[in-house]
N, C-alpha and C positions, 0 to 999 in steps of 0.2 A: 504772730509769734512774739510781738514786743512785747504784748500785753502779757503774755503768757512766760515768758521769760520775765518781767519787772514785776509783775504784779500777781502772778498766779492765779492769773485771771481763769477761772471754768468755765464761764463761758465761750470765752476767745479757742480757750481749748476746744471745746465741745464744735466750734463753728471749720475749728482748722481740725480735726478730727472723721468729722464729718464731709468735706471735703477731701481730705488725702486719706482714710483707710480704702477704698474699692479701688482707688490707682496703685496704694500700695498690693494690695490684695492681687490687682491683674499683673503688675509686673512678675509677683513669684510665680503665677500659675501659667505667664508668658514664658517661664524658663523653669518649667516641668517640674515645679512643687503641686503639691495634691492639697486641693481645695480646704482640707483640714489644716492640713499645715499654713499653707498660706495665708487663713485667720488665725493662727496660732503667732505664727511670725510677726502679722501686719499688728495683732495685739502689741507685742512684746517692742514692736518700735514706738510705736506710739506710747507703751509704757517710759520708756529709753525717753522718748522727747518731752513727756511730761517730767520725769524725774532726773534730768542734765538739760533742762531750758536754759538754765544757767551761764551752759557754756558754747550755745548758739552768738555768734557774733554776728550780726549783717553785714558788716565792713570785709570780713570776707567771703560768704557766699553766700547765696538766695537761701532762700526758707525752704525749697524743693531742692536744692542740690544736698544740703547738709539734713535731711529727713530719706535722701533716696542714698544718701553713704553711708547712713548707720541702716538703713534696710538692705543695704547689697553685704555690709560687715556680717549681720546676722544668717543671711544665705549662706556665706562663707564658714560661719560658724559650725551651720547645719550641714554642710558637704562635708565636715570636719571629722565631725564626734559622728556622722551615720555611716559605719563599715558598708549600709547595702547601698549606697551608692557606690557605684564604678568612676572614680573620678581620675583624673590623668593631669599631671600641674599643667601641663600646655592650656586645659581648659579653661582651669582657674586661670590662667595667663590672661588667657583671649576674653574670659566673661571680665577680667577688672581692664585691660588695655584696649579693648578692640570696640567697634562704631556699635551698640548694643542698641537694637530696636525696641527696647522698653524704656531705653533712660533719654526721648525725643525729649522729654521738659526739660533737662537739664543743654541737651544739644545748641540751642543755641548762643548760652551763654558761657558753654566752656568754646564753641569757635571763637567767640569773641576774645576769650582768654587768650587761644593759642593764635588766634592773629596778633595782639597784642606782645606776647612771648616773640611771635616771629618777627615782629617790626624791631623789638629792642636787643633784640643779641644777636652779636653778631654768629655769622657760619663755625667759627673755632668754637667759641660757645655752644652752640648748639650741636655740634659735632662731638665733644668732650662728652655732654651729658647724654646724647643719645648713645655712644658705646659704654657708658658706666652702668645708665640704668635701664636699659632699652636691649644690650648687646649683652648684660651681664659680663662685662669684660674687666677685668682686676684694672685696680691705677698701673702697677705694673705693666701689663699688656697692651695698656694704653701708652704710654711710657714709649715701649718698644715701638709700637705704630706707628707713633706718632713721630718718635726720634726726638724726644724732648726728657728731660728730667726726671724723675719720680715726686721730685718733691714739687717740682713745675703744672705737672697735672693737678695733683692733690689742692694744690694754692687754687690753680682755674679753676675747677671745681665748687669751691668752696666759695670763692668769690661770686660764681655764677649761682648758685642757687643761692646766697644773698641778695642778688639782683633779683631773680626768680621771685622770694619771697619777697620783697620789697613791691615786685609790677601786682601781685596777685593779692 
């Protein structure tokens, strides 16, 4: 992916192409895209990572996590704009939060992330963030819960996913 983000390498493409389209291919049709589509799709990512190679960093994530996040973004897309699918938000909820049996390559390296996350913050930290974004709960309503400040929240918050950003 170096080579292909620095140097515009087509071959490197061609090799990392050849490589990730049939996992990308199996993941949509693991999660009930029709075999058409899901060469339509696995094309359009790999169009996607040839034409923003640019803004692949390795410092923060593997070359299969940031190729399988613009392929679950384009899914998301397609659930979007197609009325005949029956979609329900809780779904969408659970395909981008929940343990997904297609995204094993990336599995081990996002445990290691969220052991990492769990060794450096502390329980109020991670308590804060899991009701803001996890709980959907207002600063406010955290606020109330918690029997602290509003503006006391909003600071933790914002301190901890600074921390957040900074371990990841």
């Amino acid at each position: 992916m170096i080579r292909v983000r620095d140097y515009r390498d087509e071959l490197a493409f061609s090799d990392l192409f050849d490589f990730i389209a049939p996992k990308i291919k199996s993941y949509y049709m693991q999660n009930n895209v029709s075999s058409e589509i899901a060469e339509e799709l696995t094309q359009e990512v790999l169009s996607t990572v040839w034409t923003k190679s640019d803004k692949y960093e390795s410092s923060k994530s593997a070359v299969s996590t940031w190729i399988y996040t613009i392929a679950r973004n384009k899914r998301i897309d397609l659930l979007r704009k197609n009325k005949s699918f029956d979609i329900k938000e809780e779904d969408i909820r659970e395909f981008l939060y929940e343990n997904n049996q297609s995204d094993k390559i990336a599995q081990g390296e996002n445990r290691d992330q969220v052991d990492k996350i769990n060794e450096k913050l502390d329980s109020d930290q991670r308590k804060i963030i899991k009701m803001n974004f996890f709980e959907n709960k207002s600063h406010k309503k955290i606020a109330e819960e918690l029997e602290i400040p509003l503006g006391t929240v909003k600071s933790r918050i914002r301190h901890t996913l600074i921390k957040l950003q900074r371990l990841l």
